[in-house]
C-alpha positions as CSV (number, residue, x, y, z in Angstrom):
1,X,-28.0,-39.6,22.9
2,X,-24.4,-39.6,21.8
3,X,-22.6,-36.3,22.2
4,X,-21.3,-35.6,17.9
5,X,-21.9,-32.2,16.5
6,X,-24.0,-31.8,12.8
7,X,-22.6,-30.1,10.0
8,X,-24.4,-28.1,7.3
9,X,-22.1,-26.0,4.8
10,X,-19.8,-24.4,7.1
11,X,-21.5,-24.4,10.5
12,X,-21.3,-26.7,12.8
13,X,-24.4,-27.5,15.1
14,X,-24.1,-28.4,18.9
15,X,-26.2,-29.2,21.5
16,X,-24.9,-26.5,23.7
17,X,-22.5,-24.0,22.9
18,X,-20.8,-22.1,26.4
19,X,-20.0,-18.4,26.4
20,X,-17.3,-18.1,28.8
21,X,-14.5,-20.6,29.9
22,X,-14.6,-19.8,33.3
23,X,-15.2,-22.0,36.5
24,X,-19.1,-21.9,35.9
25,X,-18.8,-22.8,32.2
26,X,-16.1,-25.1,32.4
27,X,-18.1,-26.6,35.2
28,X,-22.0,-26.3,33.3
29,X,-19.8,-28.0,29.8
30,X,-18.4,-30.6,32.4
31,X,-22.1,-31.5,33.5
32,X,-23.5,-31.8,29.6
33,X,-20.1,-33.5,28.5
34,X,-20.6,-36.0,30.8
35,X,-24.7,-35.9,29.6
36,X,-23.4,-36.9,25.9
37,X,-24.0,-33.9,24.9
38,X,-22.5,-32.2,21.7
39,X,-20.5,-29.1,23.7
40,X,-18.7,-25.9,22.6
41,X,-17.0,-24.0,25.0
42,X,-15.9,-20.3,23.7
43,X,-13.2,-18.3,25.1
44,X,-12.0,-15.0,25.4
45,X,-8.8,-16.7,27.4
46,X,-9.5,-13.1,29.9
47,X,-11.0,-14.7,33.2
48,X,-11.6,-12.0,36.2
49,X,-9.3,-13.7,38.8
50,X,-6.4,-13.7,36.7
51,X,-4.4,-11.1,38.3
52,X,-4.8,-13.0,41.7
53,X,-2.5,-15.3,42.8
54,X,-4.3,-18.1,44.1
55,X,-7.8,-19.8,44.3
56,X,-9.6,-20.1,48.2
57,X,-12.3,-21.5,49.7
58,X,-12.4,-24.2,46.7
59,X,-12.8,-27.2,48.7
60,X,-9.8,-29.7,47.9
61,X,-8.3,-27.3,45.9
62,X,-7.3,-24.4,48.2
63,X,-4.4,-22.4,47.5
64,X,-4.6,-23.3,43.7
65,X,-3.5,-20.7,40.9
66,X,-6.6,-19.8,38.9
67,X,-4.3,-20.7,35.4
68,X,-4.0,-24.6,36.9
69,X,-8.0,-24.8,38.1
70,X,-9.2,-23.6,34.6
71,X,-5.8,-25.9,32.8
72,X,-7.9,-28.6,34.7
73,X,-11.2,-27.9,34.4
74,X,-10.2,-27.8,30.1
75,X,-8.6,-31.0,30.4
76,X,-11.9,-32.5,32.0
77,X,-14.3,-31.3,29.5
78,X,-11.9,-32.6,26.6
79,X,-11.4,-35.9,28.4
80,X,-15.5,-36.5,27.5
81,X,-15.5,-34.6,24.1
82,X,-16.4,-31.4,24.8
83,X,-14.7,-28.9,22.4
84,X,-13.0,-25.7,23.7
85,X,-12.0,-23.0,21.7
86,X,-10.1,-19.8,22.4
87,X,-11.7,-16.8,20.8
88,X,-14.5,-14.1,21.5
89,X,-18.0,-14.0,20.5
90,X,-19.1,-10.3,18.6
91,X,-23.0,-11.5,18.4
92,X,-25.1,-14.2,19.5
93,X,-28.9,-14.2,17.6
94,X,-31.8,-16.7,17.2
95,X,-32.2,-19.0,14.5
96,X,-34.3,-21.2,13.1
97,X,-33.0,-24.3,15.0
98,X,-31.7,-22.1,18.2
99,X,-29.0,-19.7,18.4
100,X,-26.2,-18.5,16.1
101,X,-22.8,-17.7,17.7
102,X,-20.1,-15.3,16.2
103,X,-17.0,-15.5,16.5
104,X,-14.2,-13.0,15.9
105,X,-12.6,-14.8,13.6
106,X,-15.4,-14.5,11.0
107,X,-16.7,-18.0,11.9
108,X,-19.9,-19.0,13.5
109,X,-21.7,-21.9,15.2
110,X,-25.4,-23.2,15.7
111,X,-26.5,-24.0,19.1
112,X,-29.8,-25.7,20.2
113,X,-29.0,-24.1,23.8
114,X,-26.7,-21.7,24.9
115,X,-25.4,-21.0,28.0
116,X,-23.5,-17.5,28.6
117,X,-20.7,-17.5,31.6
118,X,-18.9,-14.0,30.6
119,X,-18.5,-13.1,34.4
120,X,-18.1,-9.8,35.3
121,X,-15.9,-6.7,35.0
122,X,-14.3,-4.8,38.6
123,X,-14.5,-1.1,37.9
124,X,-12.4,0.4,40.2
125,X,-12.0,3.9,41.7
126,X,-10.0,6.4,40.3
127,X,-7.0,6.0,42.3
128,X,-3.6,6.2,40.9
129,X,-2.1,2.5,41.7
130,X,-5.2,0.9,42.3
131,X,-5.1,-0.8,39.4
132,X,-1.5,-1.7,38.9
133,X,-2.0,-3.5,42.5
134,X,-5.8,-5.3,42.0
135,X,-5.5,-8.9,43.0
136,X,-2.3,-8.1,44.9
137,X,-2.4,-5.7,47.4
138,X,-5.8,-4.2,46.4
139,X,-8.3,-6.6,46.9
140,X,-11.9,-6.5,48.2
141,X,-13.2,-9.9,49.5
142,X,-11.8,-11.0,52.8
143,X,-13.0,-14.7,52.3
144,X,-10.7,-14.9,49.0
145,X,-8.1,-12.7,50.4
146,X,-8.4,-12.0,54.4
147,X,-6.5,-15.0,55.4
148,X,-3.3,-14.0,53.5
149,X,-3.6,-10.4,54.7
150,X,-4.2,-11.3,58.4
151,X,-2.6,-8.8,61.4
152,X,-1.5,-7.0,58.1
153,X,-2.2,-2.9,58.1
154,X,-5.0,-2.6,56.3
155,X,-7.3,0.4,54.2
156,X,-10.3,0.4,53.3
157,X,-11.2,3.0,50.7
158,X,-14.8,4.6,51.3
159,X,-16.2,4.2,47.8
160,X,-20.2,3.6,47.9
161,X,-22.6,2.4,50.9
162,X,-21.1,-0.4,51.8
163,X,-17.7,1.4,53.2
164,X,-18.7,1.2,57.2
165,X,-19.7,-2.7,56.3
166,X,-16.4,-3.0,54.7
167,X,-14.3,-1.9,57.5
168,X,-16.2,-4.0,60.4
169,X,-15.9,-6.9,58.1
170,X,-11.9,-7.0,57.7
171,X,-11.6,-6.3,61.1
172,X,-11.7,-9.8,61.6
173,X,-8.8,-10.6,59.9
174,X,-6.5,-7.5,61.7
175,X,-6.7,-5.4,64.8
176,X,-5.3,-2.7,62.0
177,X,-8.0,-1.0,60.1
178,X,-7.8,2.6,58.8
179,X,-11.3,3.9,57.3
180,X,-10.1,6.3,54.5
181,X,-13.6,9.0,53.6
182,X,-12.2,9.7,50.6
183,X,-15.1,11.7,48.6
184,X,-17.2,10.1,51.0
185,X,-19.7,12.6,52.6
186,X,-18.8,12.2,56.5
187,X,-20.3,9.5,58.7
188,X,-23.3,9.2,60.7
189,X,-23.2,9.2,64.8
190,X,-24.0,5.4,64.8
191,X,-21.5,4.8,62.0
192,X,-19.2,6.6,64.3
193,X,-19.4,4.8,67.4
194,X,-19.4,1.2,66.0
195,X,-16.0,1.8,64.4
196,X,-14.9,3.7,67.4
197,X,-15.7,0.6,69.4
198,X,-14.0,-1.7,67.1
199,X,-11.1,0.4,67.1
200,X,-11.5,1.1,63.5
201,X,-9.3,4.7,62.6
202,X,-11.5,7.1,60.3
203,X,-9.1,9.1,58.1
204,X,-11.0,11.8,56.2
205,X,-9.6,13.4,52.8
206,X,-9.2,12.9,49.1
207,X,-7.1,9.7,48.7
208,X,-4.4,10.8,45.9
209,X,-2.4,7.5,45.3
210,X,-1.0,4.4,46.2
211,X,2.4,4.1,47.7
212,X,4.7,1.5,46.6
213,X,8.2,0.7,47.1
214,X,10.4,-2.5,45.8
215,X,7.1,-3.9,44.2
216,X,5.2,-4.2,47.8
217,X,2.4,-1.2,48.7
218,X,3.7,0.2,51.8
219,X,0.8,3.6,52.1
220,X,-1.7,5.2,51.3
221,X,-1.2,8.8,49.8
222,X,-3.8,12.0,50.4
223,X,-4.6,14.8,48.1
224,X,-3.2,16.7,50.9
225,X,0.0,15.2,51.0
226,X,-0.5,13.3,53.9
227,X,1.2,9.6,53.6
228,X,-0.4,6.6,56.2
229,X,1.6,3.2,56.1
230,X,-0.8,0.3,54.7
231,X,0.1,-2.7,53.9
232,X,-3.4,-3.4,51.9
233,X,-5.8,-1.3,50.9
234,X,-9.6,-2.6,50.2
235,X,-12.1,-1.3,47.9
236,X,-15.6,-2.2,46.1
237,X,-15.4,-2.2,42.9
238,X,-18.4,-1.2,40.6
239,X,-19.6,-5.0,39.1
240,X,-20.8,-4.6,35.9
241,X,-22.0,-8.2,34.0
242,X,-20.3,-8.9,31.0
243,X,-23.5,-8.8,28.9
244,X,-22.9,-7.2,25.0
245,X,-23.1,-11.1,23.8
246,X,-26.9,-10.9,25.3
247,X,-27.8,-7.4,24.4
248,X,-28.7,-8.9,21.0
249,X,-31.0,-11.2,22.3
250,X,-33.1,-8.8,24.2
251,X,-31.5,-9.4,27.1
252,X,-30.4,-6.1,29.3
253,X,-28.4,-6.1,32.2
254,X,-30.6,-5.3,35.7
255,X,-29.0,-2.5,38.2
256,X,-28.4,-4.0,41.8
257,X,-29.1,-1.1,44.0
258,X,-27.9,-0.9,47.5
259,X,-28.6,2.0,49.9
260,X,-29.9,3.8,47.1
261,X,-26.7,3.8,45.0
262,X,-26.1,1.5,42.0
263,X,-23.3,-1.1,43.0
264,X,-23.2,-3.5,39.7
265,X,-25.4,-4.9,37.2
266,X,-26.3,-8.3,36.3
267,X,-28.1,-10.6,34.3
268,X,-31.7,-11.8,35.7
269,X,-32.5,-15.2,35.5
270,X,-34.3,-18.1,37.7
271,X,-32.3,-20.3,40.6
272,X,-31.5,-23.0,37.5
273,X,-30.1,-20.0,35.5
274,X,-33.0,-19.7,32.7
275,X,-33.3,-16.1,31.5
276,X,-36.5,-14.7,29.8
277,X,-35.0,-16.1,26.6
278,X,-36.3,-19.7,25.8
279,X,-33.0,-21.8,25.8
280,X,-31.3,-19.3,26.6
281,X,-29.0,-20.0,30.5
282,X,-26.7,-17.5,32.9
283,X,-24.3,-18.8,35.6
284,X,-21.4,-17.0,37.5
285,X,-20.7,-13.9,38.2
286,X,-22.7,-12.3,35.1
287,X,-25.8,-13.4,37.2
288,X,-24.5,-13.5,40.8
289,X,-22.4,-10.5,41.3
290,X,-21.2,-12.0,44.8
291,X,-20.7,-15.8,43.8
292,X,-17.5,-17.0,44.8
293,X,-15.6,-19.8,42.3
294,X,-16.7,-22.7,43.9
295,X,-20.0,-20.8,43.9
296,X,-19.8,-20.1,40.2
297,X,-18.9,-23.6,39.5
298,X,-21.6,-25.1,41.3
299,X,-24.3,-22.6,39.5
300,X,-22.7,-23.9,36.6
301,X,-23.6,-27.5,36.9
302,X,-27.0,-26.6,37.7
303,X,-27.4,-24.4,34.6
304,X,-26.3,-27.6,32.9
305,X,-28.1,-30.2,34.4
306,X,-31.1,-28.1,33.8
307,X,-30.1,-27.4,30.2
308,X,-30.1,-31.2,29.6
309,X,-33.3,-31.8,31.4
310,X,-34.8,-29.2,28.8
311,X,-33.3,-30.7,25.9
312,X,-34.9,-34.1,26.8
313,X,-38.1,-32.6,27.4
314,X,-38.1,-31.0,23.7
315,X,-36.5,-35.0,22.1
316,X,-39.1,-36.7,23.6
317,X,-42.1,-34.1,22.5
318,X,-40.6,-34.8,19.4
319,X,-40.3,-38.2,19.5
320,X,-44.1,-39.0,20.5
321,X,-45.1,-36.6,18.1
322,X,-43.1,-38.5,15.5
323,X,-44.4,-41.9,16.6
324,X,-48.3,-40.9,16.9
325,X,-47.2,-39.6,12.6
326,X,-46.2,-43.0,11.6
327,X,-48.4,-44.6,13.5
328,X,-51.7,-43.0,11.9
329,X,-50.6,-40.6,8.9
330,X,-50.9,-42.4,5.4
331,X,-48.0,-41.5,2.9
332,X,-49.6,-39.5,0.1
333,X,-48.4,-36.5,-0.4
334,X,-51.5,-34.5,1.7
335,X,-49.4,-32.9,4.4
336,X,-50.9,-29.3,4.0
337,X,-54.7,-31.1,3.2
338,X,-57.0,-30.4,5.8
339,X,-59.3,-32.8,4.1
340,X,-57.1,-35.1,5.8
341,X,-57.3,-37.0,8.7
342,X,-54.5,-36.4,11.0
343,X,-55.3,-38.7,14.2
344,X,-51.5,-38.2,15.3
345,X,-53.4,-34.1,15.8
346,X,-56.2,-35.6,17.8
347,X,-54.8,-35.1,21.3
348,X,-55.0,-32.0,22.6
349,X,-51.4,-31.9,24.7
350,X,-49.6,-32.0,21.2
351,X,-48.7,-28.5,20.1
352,X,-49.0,-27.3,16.6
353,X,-45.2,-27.2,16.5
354,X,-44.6,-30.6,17.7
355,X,-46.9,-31.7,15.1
356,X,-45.3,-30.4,12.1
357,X,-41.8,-31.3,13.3
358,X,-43.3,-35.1,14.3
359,X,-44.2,-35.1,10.8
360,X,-41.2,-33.8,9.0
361,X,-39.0,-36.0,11.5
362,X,-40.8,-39.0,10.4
363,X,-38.9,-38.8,6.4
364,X,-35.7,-37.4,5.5
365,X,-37.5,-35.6,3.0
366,X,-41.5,-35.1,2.8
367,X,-41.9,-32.5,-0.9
368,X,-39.9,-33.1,-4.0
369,X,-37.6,-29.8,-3.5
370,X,-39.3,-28.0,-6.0
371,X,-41.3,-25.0,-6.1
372,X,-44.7,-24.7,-6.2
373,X,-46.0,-25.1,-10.1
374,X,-48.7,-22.3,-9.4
375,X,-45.5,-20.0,-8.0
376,X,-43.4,-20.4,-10.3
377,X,-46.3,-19.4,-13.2
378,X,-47.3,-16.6,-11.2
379,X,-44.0,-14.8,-9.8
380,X,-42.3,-15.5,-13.3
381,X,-43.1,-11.9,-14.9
382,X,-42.3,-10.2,-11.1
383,X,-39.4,-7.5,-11.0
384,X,-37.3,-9.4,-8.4
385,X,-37.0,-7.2,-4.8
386,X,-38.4,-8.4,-1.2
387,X,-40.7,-12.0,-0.5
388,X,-42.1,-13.4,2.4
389,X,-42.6,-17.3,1.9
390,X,-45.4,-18.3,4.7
391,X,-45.3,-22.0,5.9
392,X,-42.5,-22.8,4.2
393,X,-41.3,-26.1,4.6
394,X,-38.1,-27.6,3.3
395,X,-38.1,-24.2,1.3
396,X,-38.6,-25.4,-2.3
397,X,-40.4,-22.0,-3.3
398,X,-37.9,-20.0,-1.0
399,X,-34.9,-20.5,-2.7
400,X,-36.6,-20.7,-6.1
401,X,-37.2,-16.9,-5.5
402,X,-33.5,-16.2,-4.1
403,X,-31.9,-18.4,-7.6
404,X,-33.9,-15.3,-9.5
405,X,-32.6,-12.4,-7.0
406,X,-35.5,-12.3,-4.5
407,X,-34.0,-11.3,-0.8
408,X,-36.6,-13.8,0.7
409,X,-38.2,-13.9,4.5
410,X,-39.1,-17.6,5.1
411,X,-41.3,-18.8,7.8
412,X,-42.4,-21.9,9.3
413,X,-43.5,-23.3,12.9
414,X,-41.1,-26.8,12.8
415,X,-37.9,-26.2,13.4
416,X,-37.5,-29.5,11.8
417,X,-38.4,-28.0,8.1
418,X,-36.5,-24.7,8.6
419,X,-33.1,-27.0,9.6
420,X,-33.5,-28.8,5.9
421,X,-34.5,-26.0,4.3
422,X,-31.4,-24.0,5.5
423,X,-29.7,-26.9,4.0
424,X,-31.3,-26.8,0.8
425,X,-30.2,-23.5,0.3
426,X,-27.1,-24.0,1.2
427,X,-26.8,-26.7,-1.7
428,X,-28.5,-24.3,-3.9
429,X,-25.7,-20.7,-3.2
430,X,-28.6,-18.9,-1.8
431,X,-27.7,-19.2,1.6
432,X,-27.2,-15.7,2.2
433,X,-30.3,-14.2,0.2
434,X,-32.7,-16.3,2.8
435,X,-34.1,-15.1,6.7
436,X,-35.0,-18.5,8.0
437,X,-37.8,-16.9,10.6
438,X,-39.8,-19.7,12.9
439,X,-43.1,-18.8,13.3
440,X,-46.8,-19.4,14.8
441,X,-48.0,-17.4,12.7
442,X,-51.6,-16.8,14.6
443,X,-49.4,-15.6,17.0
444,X,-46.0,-13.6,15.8
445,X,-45.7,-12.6,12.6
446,X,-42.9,-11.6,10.4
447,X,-41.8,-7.6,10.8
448,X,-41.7,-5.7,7.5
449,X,-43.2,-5.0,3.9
450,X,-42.7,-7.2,0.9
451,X,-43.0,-6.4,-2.6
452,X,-44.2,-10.3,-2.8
453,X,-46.3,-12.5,0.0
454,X,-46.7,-15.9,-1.0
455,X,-49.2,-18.2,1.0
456,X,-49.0,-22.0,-0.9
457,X,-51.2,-24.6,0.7
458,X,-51.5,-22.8,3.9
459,X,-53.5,-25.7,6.0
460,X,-53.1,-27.5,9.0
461,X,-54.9,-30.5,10.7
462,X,-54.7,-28.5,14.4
463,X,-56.6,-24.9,15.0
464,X,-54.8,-22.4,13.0
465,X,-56.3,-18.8,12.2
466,X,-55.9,-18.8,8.5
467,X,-57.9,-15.7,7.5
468,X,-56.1,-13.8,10.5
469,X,-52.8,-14.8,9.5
470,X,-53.9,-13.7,5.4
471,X,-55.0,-10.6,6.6
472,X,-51.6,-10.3,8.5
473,X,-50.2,-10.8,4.8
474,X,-52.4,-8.0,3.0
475,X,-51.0,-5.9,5.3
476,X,-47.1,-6.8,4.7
477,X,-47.4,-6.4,1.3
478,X,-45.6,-2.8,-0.1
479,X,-47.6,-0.7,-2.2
480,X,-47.1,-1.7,-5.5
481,X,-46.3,-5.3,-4.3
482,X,-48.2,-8.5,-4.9
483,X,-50.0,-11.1,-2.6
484,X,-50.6,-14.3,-4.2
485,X,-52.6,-17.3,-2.2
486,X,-53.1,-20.7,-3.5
487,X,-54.9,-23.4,-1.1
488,X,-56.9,-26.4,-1.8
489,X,-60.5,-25.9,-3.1
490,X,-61.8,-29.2,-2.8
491,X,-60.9,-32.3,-2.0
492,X,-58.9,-35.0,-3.9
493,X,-60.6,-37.6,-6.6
494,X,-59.9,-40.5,-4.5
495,X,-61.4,-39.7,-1.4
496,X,-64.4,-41.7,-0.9
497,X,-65.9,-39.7,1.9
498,X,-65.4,-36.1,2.1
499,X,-65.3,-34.5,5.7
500,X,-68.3,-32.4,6.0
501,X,-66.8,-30.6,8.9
502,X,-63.8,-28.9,6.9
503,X,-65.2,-26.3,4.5
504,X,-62.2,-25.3,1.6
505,X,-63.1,-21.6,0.8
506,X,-63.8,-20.7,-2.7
507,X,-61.3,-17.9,-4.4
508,X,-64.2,-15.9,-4.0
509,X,-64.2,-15.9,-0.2
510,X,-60.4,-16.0,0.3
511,X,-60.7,-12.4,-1.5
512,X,-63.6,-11.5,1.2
513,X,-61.6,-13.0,3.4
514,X,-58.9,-10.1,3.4
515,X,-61.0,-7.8,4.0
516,X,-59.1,-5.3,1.4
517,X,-59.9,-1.2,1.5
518,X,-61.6,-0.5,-1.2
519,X,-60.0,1.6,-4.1
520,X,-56.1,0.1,-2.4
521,X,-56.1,-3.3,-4.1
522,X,-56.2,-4.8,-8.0
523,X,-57.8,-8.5,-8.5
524,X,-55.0,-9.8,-11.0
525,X,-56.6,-13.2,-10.8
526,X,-59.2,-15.0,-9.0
527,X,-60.1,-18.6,-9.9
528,X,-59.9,-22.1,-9.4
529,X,-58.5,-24.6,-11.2
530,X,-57.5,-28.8,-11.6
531,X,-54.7,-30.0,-11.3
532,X,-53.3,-33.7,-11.7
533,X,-51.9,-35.7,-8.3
534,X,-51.1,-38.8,-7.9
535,X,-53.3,-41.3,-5.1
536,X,-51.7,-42.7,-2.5
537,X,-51.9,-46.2,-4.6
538,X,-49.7,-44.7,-7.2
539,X,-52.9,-44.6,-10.0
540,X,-53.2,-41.2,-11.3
541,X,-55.7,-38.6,-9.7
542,X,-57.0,-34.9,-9.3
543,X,-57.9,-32.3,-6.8
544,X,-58.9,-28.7,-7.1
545,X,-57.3,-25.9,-5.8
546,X,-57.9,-22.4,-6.2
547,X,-55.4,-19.4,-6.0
548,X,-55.8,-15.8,-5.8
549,X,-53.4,-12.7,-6.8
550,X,-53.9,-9.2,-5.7
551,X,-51.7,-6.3,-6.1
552,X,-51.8,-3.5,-3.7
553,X,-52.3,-0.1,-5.8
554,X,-52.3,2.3,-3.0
C-alpha cells in the first residue's frame, strides 16, 4: 500500500497519526514511513532531555545534542513522506473509522491507528535551585550523566526508597559521595554499614538550597545553615507519564510502587506497546519510566512494526471478505434481505463486521443516498429533538433527519458505511448535527434516550439478535418519544424459491416481540404493506414489508 493521506471536508485521514516527536515516535513514524504508510507525527516541540546537553549511550551517536538527534530523526521521517507537525494535541477520541486527534489550533485529524509517545514529566523536590540546574548539575541517571561527572564531588539528595541505592550506584563514578537525609527518616543498621564500607558520607538535615557561583554549583546548603562543597547533586525525580491525551480514551495512568512509596506512573501496555484500547500503541518513557533514548527509540520501532502488522491483518480481512462479496453476492438491491443467500456469510471465520464492510467495499456506493420512503412518511409530522438511526449505512435516513433539525446518533458495525456516511453528511452541512457510533449491536449499544428510534430493514445474512437489539430500542426511547420499525415481511416477487429456514415476522409479532409494559406504550400503527422494487433483471417487481410505530406514553 502506498503511504497518501484521504481527505473528507476538512480532515485529513492517516494511517497512523504519532503523539509525541520524541526518539520513540520519531523512531515508531520512521518504521511505518518506511512501511508506506500514511504518517502524522504531532509535536508539542517540549521533549524531556532538552535541558541536557548531550545524548549517551546512543550507539554511533554518543555525545550528540538532543536538538541535532531529533533535527535528524525529522529529517528521516520526511525523507519517506511522513508529515511532522509542530503543535499539541487537547483530545484524542474514537471514531467511526478510528481515532480523532485535536489539535490546539482548532484543527483535527483522523487516524486508523495511533500511537502516543508524550514521554514523561521529572517532578523534582522542593529545593531552591534544583530546578534552575536539572540536566546540568542536577541530574539523576549515572549511565546518561556519570561519565561526565566522574571523581567530581557528588550529592545525592535522599528523596524516596531508592536514596541508599542511589548513593552505592554513583559511587562508581567518584570516590566522593555525600548522602544528604534530607526529610528522610534516618537509616537502617544495614543501610549504615554498606555506605560506611563504601566510604559513602551520611549528612543528616533539611537541605535548604543549592549553591551556585559564576553559573557552576559549587554546594549544597542546609536548613541549618550548614554549607558542604558539591560539585553535583543527584536526585529522583517523581515520573509521572504524560497521559491527559489518553485520559479520554479510558486510558488511566498505573502507579509504579517501589518500597511501598509511589515513584511515577505510567501507561500499561504489552511488550509490542498495545494498550487495552484496540489500535490504540505506547512507547517511551510514558510506558517505561526507566527506558533510556536509544531504549525509547527501539520500543518505538517495535510499536510500529507491530502497528503495521495490525493494519495488514485488518486490509486483508477486508479484502477476503470483499472478494468472497463479488464472488457470490448478486447485484440487486437485497443487502439487508435475509431472504437472501449470502454464501460470501457461509464461513464461519468471517465476522459480522467484515462482512458488512466486504460488502460495502465491493461498490463505491451500494443505496441511492436517500432516505427511507416509509421514514420519511412516518417522522414527517415529528417535533424535531433527539434520533437514534440503527444500522445505518451510508446514512441516507441520518442526515435526512439532521436537514430537518434532528441531533441524530447513527450506528452501524462496518466502518466501511460509517466512513461514506460521514462524508455524505459532510456534502449535505450536517456534519456537526451527526454521532457517527460503530456498533455490534447484540453486543454494545448506544448510551442514552431518544425522542425517535428508527430501525429500517434491520437484517443480516450472519447470527444477529434482532428482537434483543429492538428491545434494546424500546428501552432508549424518552417518554413521549417514538419507535418506529420497518423490516421485510415477505419475500420479493421474483424469488422462485423462498427459504423455508428464514421466517420474516409479522407486524404483529415484532410488537410481541418488544415485550412492552402494559399501560407505557401507544400502537400508532401496525401493518404491512407492498411496495414496488425493481428485480435484479431490471423488470419491475414487489416485496412486502411491514412497519410498526409505537410511542412510549409513560
Amino acid at each position: 500500500m502506498n503511504a497518501q493521506t484521504e481527505q473528507t471536508g476538512d480532515e485529513r485521514r492517516y494511517d497512523v497519526v504519532v503523539v509525541g516527536g520524541g526518539a520513540a515516535g520519531l523512531s515508531g513514524a520512521l518504521t511505518l514511513a518506511r512501511a508506506r504508510r500514511s504518517v502524522l507525527v504531532i509535536d508539542s516541540g517540549q521533549p524531556r532531555n532538552a535541558p541536557a546537553g548531550h545524548v549517551h549511550g546512543y550507539l554511533a551517536r554518543e555525545g550528540v545534542s538532543p536538538a541535532d538527534l531529533l533535527a535528524a530523526g525529522r529529517a528521516e521521517v520526511s525523507g519517506y513522506g511522513g508529515r511532522i507537525v509542530q503543535g499539541g494535541v487537547v483530545a484524542a477520541e474514537r471514531a467511526s473509522d478510528g481515532f480523532r486527534v485535536r489539535l490546539d489550533d482548532g484543527s483535527s485529524v483522523v487516524a486508523g491507528r495511533l500511537l502516543v509517545t508524550t514521554g514523561l514529566v521529572d517532578e523534582l523536590p522542593d529545593v531552591r535551585g534544583l530546578a534552575e540546574r536539572w540536566g546540568r548539575e542536577v541530574l539523576h541517571c549515572p549511565y546518561c550523566h556519570g561519565w561526565e561527572v566522574r571523581d567530581q564531588a557528588i550529592g545525592v539528595l535522599a528523596d524516596g526508597p531508592l536514596a541508599v541505592h542511589q548513593a552505592l550506584l554513583w559511587r562508581q563514578w567518584s570516590s566522593d559521595v555525600t548522602l544528604f537525609l534530607h526529610t528522610q527518616d534516618g537509616l537502617g543498621d544495614d543501610e549504615r554499614e554498606q555506605l560506611a564500607a563504601r566510604d559513602i558520607a551520611v549528612v543528616e538535615g533539611a537541605v535548604a538550597a543549592l549553591e551556585v557561583s559564576d553559573d557552576r554549583l559549587t554546594g549544597v546548603r542546609l536548613a541549618d545553615g550548614r554549607v558542604f562543597s558539591r560539585e553535583a547533586v543527584v536526585v529522583a525525580p517523581r515520573l509521572t507519564a504524560r497521559a491527559d491525551v489518553l485520559t479520554g480514551l479510558g486510558l488511566e495512568p498505573t502507579d509504579l510502587e517501589m518500597g511501598g512509596h509511589v515513584v511515577g506512573s505510567y501507561i500499561a501496555a504489552d511488550p509490542s506497546g498495545a494498550t487495552a484500547v484496540p489500535g490504540l500503541w505506547v512507547a517511551g518513557n510514558v510506558a517505561n519510566l526507566t527506558e533510556q533514548v536509544i531504549g525509547a527509540a527501539g520500543a518505538g520501532v517495535r510499536a510500529g512494526a507491530a502497528i503495521n502488522a495490525d493494519l495488514i491483518d485488518e486490509e486483508t480481512r477486508q479484502a477476503v471478505a470483499s472478494r468472497r462479496q463479488r464472488a457470490h453476492d448478486t447485484a440487486h438491491d437485497t443487502a439487508h434481505d435475509p431472504a437472501h443467500h449470502h454464501p460470501a456469510h457461509d464461513r464461519r471465520d468471517v465476522t459480522e463486521q467484515e462482512f458488512w464492510d466486504g460488502r460495502y467495499a465491493a461498490s463505491d456506493r451500494i443505496w441511492s443516498g436517500d432516505p427511507n420512503a416509509a421514514l420519511v412518511r412516518e417522522a414527517a409530522d415529528l417535533e424535531p429533538g433527539t434520533a437514534l438511526d440503527l444500522g445505518c449505512g451510508e446514512g441516507g435516513d441520518a442526515v435526512w433527519l439532521a436537514s430537518r433539525g434532528w441531533r441524530v446518533t447513527a450506528t452501524d458495525i462496518s466502518r466501511v458505511a460509517l466512513e461514506r456516511a460521514a462524508a455524505h453528511a459532510k456534502q449535505a452541512g450536517v456534519a456537526d448535527r451527526i454521532d457517527w457510533q460503530r456498533h455490534d449491536l447484540g453486543a454494545s449499544f448506544p448510551e442514552g434516550s431518544f425522542d425517535l428510534v428508527s430501525a429500517h430493514f434491520l437484517h443480516s445474512p450472519g447470527d444477529m439478535p434482532r428482537e434483543k437489539i429492538l428491545r434494546f430500542a424500546a428501552a432508549a426511547v424518552a417518554p413521549g418519544g417514538v419507535l418506529l420499525i420497518v423490516g421485510h415481511a415477505g419475500f420479493p416477487s421474483w424469488e422462485p424459491e423462498p427459504h423455508p429456514a428464514v421466517h420474516l415476522p409479522t407486524p404483529q409479532e415484532v410488537l410481541e416481540s418488544l415485550e412492552l409494559p402494559e399501560g407505557q406504550w401507544e400502537v400508532q400503527r401496525c401493518e404491512e404493506y407492498e411496495r414496488e422494487q425493481t428485480a435484479p433483471d431490471g423488470r419491475p417487481g414487489t416485496r412486502l414489508d411491514n412497519i410498526l410505530r409505537v410511542r412510549r406514553t409513560a
